[in-house]
N, C-alpha and C positions, 0 to 999 in steps of 0.2 A: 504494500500500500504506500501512494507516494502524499504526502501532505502538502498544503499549501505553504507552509514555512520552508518546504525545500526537503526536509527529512522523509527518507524512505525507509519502510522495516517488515521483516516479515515473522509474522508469530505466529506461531500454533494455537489454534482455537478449540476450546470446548463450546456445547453445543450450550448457547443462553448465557456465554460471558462475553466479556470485552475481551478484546485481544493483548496482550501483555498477564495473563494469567498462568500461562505454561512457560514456552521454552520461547525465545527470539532471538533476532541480532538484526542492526538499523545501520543506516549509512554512513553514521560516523563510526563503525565498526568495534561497536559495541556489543558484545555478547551479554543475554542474559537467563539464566533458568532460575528457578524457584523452588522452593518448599513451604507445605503449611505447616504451620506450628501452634502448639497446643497454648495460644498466650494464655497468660493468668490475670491480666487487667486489663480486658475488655472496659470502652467507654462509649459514650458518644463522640463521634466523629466524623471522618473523613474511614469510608470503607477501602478495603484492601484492593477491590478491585479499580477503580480511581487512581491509586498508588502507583499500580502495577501499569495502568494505562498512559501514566504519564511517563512511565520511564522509560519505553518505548524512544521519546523523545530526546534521552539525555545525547550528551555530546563526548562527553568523559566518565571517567570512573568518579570523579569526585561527585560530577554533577547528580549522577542519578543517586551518591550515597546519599543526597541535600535531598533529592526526592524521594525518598525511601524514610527517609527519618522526618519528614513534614510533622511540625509537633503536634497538629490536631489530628493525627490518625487514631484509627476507633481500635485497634490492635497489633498485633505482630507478626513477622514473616521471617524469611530466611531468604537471602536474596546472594545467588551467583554473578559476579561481575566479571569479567573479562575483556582488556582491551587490545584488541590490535594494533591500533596506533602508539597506545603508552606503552604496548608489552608490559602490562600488570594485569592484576587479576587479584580480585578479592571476594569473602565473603561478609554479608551483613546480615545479624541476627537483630531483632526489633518484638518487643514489647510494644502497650502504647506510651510506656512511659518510659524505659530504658534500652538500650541496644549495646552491641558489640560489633566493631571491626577488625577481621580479620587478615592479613596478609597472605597471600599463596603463594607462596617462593617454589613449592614443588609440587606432590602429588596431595588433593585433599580428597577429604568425602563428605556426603550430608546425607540425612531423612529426614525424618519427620519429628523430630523433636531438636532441642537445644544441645549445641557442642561445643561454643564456644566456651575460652575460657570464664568471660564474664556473667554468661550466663547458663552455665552447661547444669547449674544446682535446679535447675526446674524440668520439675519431671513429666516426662511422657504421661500424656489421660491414657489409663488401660479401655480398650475399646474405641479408640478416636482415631488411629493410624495403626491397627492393625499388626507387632511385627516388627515395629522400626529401631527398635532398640536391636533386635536380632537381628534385622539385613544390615544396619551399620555397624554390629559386629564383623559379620561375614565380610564386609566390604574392607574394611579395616585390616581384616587376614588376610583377604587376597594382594588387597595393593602393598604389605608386605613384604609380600613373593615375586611383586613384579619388579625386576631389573633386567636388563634395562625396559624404559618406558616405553610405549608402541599403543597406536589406535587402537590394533588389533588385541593389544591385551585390556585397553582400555571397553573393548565392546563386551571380551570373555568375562572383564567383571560384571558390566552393567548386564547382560546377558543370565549369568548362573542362576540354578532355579531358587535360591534363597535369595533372590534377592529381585528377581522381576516377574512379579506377582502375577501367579493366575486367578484365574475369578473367583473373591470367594462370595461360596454364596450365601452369606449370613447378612453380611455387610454389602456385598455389589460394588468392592473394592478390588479394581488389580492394576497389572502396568499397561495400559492402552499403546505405547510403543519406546520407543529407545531413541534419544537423541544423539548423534556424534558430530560432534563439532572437531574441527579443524584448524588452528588460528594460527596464522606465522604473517605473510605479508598480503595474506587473501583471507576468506572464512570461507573453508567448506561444511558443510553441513548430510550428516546421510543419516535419514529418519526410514527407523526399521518399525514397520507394524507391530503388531502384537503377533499376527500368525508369520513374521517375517519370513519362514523357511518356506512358504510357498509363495509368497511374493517379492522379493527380493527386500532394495530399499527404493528411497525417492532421492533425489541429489538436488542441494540447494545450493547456491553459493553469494558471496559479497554482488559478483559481477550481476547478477539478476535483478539488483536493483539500482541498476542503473537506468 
């Protein structure tokens, strides 16, 4: 999608959200995915998904961490940043009242609950994310074992069955597909389904929004 301000970005949609919900990356070469998280001071505010749409827009890592942290947010998120022009990459954990940033100098991981240092003492709701305390175990052991780095090992983790959800049926929680992002002096992008072994992937890149 290209905007009148001149920004273009392309983000994975669910069906009845705004776009900046899931996984993206925009023309100033900004990468970003996400995680929900169990906050503990819900307020009145300014909702997550408004957050998320605005950041779509940022232009750098700082900018969208100033959108992510907007003080009248109604609660909190986990939010992956990645930049191609800075070559940084960070993550931010949010509360509506407090947050943490994180630096990624090397290999990280996230789910669905808190891990940062400043805020990793607030615990996962049993029943709200299903599991995520155990897949970012598993995720934890695998990257590990991985040396050296590679996509391809990077998909065998997002991939293992502990950790990319099948349906379950209590809840009508699982992993609807797998992102792999690409970042060096381009973004590629290859989004694998959920039944990806009989459809392959889809291939996105920076150049496409041009």
């Amino acid at each position: 999608m290209k905007l009148k301000n001149g920004t273009s970005f392309f983000a994975y949609c669910y069906a009845g959200r705004l776009p900046g919900y899931a996984f993206s990356f925009n023309s100033h070469g900004i990468v970003m995915s996400e995680n929900t998280l169990p906050t503990p001071d819900r307020k009145m505010g300014v909702p997550r998904c408004l957050l998320d749409r605005s950041t779509l827009e940022g232009k750098t890592i700082e900018d969208n961490v100033q959108r992510a942290l907007l003080p009248q947010r109604c609660g909190g998120l986990s939010y992956n940043l990645a930049s191609m022009r800075e070559k940084r990459a960070v993550n931010v954990e949010t509360t509506s009242e407090n947050y943490c940033v994180t630096e990624i100098p090397d290999k990280f991981l996230h789910a669905n609950h808190y891990v940062s240092e400043g805020l990793k003492n607030i615990m996962a709701q049993p029943g709200r994310h299903d599991g995520t305390v155990e897949r970012y175990g598993r995720g934890i052991e695998l990257i590990s074992q991985t040396t050296p780095k590679s996509s391809k090992k990077a998909l065998n983790i997002l991939s293992d069955a502990k950790i990319f959800q099948p349906l379950h049926p209590e809840t009508d929680l699982y992993t609807v597909c797998t992102a792999l992002f690409e970042i060096s002096d381009g973004i590629v992008l290859r989004l694998y389904p959920h039944e990806r072994e009989k459809v392959g992937y889809m291939r996105f890149s920076f150049e496409d929004l041009a």
